[in-house]
C-alpha positions in Angstrom: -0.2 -5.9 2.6 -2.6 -4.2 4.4 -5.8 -1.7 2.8 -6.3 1.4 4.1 -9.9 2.5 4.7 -10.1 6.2 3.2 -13.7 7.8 4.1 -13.3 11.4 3.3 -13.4 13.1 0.2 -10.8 15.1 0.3 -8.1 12.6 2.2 -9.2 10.7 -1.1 -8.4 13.7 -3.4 -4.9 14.1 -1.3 -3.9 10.3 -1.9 -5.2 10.4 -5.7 -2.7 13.3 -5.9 0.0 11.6 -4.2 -0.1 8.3 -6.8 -0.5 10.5 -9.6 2.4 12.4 -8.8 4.7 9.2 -8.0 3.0 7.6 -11.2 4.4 10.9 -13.2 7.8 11.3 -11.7 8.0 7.0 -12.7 6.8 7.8 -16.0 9.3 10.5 -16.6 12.2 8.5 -15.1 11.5 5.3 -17.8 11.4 7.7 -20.5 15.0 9.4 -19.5 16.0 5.6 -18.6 15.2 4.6 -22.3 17.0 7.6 -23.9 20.3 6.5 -21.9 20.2 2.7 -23.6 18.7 1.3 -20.5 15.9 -1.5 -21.0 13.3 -1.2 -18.5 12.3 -5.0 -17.3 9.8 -4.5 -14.7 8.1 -1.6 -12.2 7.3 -2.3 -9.0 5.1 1.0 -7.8 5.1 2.6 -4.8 4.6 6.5 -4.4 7.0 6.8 -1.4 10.0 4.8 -3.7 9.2 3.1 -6.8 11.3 1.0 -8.2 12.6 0.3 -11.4 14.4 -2.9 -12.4 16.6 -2.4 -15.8 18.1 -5.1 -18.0 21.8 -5.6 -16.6 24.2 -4.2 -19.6 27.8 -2.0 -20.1 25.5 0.8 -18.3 24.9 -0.9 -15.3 28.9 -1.9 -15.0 29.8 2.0 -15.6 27.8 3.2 -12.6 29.5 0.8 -10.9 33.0 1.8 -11.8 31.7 5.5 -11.7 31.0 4.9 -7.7 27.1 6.2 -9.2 25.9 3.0 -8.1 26.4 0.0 -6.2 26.2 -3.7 -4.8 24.0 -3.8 -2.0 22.6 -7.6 -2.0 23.9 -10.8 -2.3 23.4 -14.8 -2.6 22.1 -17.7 -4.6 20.1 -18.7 -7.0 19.6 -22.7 -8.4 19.9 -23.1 -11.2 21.6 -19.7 -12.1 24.2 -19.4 -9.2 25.6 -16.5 -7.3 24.1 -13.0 -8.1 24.4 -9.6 -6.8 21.9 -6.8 -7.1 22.8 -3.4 -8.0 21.1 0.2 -7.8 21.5 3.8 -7.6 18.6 6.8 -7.6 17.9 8.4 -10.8 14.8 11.1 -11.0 13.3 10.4 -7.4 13.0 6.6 -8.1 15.5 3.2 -7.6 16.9 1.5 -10.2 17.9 -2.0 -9.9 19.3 -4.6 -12.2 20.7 -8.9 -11.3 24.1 -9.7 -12.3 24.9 -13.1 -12.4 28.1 -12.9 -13.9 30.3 -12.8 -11.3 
């Protein structure tokens, strides 16, 4: 990872508004998340694409079926064995859940 040196004031004011803004539209996107049944597990942010990562449930299966989401990575995991990781975009941000049912 690698920190960027920021020296003016307002290049700070411009990238304070940028995270803000991604902060908001991840906010938002939890909230809407919740109100659909999804669990939220964990956040990974970054303003350019965060990332949400849901609890795998019948949601996450009727995306899949829908063609609103899919498969995009695949492998193994000791102890648990093969998984696949889903995702689609909902409110400007990914969502991802593990299935290891398969």
């Amino acid at each position: 990872m690698h920190n960027v040196q920021i020296h003016s004031t307002a290049h700070r004011q411009g990238v304070n508004e940028v995270m803000l803004a991604g902060a908001v539209r991840l906010a938002g996107a939890i909230e809407q998340l919740a109100e659909r049944g999804f669990t939220v597990i964990k956040v990974d942010f970054t303003p350019a694409r965060p990332t949400i990562t849901v609890q795998k449930d019948r949601h996450c299966q009727a995306l899949i079926e829908s063609g609103e989401a899919v498969y995009y990575s695949f492998g193994r995991q000791d102890p648990f064995g093969p998984y696949k990781v889903g995702q689609f975009q909902f409110s400007g941000c990914r969502v991802i859940w593990v299935d290891f049912s398969h």
